[in-house]
Structures are given as C-alpha cells and as structure tokens.
C-alpha positions in Angstrom: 108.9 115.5 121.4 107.3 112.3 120.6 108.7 109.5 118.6 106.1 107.5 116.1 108.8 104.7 115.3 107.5 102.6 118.6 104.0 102.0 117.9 104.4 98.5 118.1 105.0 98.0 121.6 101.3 99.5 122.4 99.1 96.6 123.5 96.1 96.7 121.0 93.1 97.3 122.6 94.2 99.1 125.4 91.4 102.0 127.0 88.4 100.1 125.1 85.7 99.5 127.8 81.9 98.3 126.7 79.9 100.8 128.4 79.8 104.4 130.0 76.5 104.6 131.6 75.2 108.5 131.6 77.8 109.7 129.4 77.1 111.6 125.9 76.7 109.9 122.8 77.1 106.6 125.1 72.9 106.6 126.3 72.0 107.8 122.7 74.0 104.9 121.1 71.9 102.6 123.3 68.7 103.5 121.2 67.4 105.5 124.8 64.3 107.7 124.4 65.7 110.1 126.7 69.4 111.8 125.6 70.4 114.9 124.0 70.0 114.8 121.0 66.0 114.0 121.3 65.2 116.1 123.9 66.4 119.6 121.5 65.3 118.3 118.6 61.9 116.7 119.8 61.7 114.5 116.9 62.6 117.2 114.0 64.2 114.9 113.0 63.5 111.9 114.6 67.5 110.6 114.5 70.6 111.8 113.3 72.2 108.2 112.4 73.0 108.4 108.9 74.4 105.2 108.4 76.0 101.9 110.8 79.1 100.5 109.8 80.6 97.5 111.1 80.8 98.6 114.8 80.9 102.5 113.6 78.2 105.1 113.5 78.1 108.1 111.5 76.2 110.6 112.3 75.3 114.2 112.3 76.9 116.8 114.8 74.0 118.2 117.1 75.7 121.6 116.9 76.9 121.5 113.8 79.4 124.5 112.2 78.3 123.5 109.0 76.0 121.7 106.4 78.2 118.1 106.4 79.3 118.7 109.8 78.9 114.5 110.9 80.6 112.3 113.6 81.8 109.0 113.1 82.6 106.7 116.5 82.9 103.6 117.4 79.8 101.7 118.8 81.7 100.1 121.8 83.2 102.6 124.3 86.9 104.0 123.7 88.5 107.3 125.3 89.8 108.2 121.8 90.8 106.6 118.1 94.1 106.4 119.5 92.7 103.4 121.7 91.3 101.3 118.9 92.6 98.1 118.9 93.9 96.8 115.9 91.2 95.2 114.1 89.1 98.6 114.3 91.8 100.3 113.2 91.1 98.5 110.3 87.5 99.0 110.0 88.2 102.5 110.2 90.1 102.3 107.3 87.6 100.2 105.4 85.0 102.6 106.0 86.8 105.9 104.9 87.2 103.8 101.8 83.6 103.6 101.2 82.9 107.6 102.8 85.6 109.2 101.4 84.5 109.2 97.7 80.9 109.7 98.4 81.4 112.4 100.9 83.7 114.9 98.6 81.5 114.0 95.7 78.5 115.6 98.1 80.3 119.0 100.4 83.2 119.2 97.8 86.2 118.0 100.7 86.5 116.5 103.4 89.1 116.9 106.5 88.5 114.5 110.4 89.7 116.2 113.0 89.6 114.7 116.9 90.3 116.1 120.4 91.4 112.7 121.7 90.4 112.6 125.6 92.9 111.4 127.9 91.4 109.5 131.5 91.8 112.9 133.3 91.0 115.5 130.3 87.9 114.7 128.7 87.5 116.1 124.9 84.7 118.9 125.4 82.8 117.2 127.9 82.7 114.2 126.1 84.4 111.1 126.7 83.6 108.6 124.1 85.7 108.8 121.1 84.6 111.1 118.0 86.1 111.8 114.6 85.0 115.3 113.6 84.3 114.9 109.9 83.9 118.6 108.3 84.1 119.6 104.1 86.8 122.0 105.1 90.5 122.8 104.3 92.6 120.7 106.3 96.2 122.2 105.3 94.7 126.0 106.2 93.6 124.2 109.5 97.1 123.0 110.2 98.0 126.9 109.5 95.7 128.1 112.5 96.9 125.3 114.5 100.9 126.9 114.0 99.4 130.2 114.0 98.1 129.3 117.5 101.2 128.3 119.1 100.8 124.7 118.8 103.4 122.4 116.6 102.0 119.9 114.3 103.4 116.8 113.8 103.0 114.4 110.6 102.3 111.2 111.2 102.3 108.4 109.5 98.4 107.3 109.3 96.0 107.5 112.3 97.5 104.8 114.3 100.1 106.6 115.2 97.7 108.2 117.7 98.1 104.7 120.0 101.7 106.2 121.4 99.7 109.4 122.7 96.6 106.8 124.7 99.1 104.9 126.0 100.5 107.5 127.3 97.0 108.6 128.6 97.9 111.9 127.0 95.0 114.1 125.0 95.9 115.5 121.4 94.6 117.2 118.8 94.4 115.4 115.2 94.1 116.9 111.8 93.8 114.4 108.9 93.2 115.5 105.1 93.8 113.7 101.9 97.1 111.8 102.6 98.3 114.4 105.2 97.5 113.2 109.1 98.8 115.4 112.0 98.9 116.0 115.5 99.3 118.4 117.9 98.9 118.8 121.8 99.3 121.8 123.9 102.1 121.1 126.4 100.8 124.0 128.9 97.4 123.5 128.5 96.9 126.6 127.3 94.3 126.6 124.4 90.7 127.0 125.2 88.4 124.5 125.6 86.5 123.4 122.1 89.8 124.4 120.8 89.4 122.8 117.1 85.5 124.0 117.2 86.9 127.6 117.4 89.9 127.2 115.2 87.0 126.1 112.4 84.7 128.3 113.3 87.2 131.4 112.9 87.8 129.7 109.5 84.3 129.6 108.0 83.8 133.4 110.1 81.7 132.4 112.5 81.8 135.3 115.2 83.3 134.4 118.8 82.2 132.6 120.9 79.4 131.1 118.7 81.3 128.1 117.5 80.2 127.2 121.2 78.6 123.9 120.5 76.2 124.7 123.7 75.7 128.8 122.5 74.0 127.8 119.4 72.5 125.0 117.8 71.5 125.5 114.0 69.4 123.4 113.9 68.7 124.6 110.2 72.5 123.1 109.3 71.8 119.5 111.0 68.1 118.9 108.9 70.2 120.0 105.5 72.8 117.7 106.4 70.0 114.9 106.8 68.7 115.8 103.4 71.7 115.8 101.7 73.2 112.3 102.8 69.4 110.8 102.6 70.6 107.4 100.8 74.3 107.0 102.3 72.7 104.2 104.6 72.8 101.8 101.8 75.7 103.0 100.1 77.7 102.6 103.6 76.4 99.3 105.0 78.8 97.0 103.8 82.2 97.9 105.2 85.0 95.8 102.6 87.1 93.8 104.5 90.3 94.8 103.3 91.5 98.6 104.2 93.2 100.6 101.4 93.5 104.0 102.3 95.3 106.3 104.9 94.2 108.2 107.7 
C-alpha cells in the first residue's frame, strides 16, 4: 500500500506539458471551431465555459449525469491533478474557495471526483486532466467504491495524489467536505468509466446509460447553463491565498 508521508520528494511540476494537439478537451480549450462539444451541440448552446480562473476552466460535462454535472481543468496540459505543480496546486485551492460556497448554495452539495490517467492508461479516453464536480453524496460514493472491491484511502488534501503521478500510476479520487480519498484497482479489474457508473447507479440511472457516449442529455447540460448563468463574475478573481482542503 502506498505511503502519503513522502510527498515532498516529488519534483513539482512533473507530467505538465503545454499542448496535446488532437486530444479532447485540449482542441476545444484552444477556442477551435471544430471539436466535440460544437459539433453535438451545433451551437445550442454556443459554449459550455462557465467561468475562467486563473489558468482553470470550469465548465459543463457534455454528457452530463446530472443538472450541476461541471468539469474544472487546468488550461495548460497535465495527465492528472496529481501532476500539478505546486503553485496550481494552489490555485486549485483558491478557486474551490470561491466555488465551493456558491456551488452548494445552488445543487445543494457538492463532491470532485477524478480518474487520474497514467502515461499508458488514459482516464476514459481522455488524457488531459479533469475534476468531476457533481452535487452528490460523497461518503455513500466511498461506500460503492468498498462495495466494489476497491480500498479507499484518506488522504490528507489532494496533493497527496503527486506520489500516485510520479509513480505514473492511475487512481481514482473521491473528495467531499473535508474528506479526500483514493482508490486504484490493483488488477485492473473495474470497468471502464468506472466512477461514471458508480454515480450513475447512485442517482438510478439504468446500465449502461451512464455511458458518456450512449446518451447525451442534452436537456441536463442547457439547465446547468441556466442555473450558473452569472458565476463568471462571481469566479473571475481567484484570491491569492488558498484556505481550504481538497
């Protein structure tokens, strides 16, 4: 099992390159007309960026399980959060400061979740780094996890997740509240979009239509536009000086 009492040894910055020509999320960050997103939505609606901040994105999921179903990711290219060097690390924090609030004040909770990619195992296809950021219950999450077969780990905060990139090794990460774990699947094991099914069997969506790819609700994506219409402002300005856990 692995220790989290080392982290300090990881070279900051490590896995963080500035482009991934022709890879998801990567052309669509790069303002392209042609990409994904545009060519299911054909401009209904036009983007999914709810708000930049400092070197983030957040934005809505495509696919999404939910209403409140968003991504947040980093605007320069990373394998995972586990990669971020130190100084995003704290930008991450910053911003959750700022989201946090306004997030459960609108879908009622909030829990990230991320299928860190490793160089060989991509997460779902895609291989820029993604927090999953869904109003759901973390703690019964970290039940399906167990329930699953997989062990999950506490961890201190999110950097943690540095030992497991350095490693090159994938993971799975739960964070709600104060609680942050993780969880990997030594035999490789779980299907793929594992955490998209472990949610969808939580909020009953049938099998296998948590599929991201098997249907879109589209419906879910232009009510999560609505209700964050205004974040923008609210999340522009990223403070400087990180004061919560992830």
């Amino acid at each position: 099992m692995y220790s989290y009492a080392s982290l300090s040894a990881v070279e900051a910055g490590v896995g963080a390159t500035p482009l991934c020509n022709g890879a998801e999320l990567c052309d669509e960050l790069r303002s392209g007309d042609v990409n994904s997103f545009t060519a299911t939505y054909r401009g209904d609606p036009a983007s999914r960026e709810i708000a930049s901040m400092s070197g983030f994105r957040l934005i809505a999921d495509p696919s999404p399980l939910t209403v409140g179903h968003l991504l947040l990711l980093p605007e320069r290219h990373y394998l995972s959060f586990g990669h971020l060097d130190a100084a995003r690390s704290d930008l991450v924090r910053s911003a959750l400061c700022l989201l946090r609030p306004l997030y459960v004040a609108t879908f009622g909770q909030m829990t990230i979740l991320e299928h860190g990619s490793s160089s060989t195992i991509p997460s779902a296809c895609i291989t820029h780094a993604h927090w999953h950021v869904l109003p759901i219950d973390g703690a019964r999450l970290v039940d399906v996890i167990a329930r699953d077969g997989l062990v999950a780990v506490p961890l201190p905060d999110f950097t943690a997740l540095r030992q497991f990139a350095a490693a090159d090794r994938p993971y799975y990460y739960c964070c709600y509240g104060d609680s942050s774990h993780v969880a990997f699947d030594a035999q490789r094991r779980v299907r793929a979009q594992y955490l998209r099914s472990a949610v969808g069997a939580m909020l009953g969506i049938p099998d296998p239509e948590w599929d991201w790819s098997l249907v879109i609700r589209k419906n879910l994506l232009r009510a999560t536009m609505v209700a964050t219409q205004g974040w923008r402002e609210r999340l522009a300005k990223v403070p400087t000086a990180p004061a919560v856990r992830a």
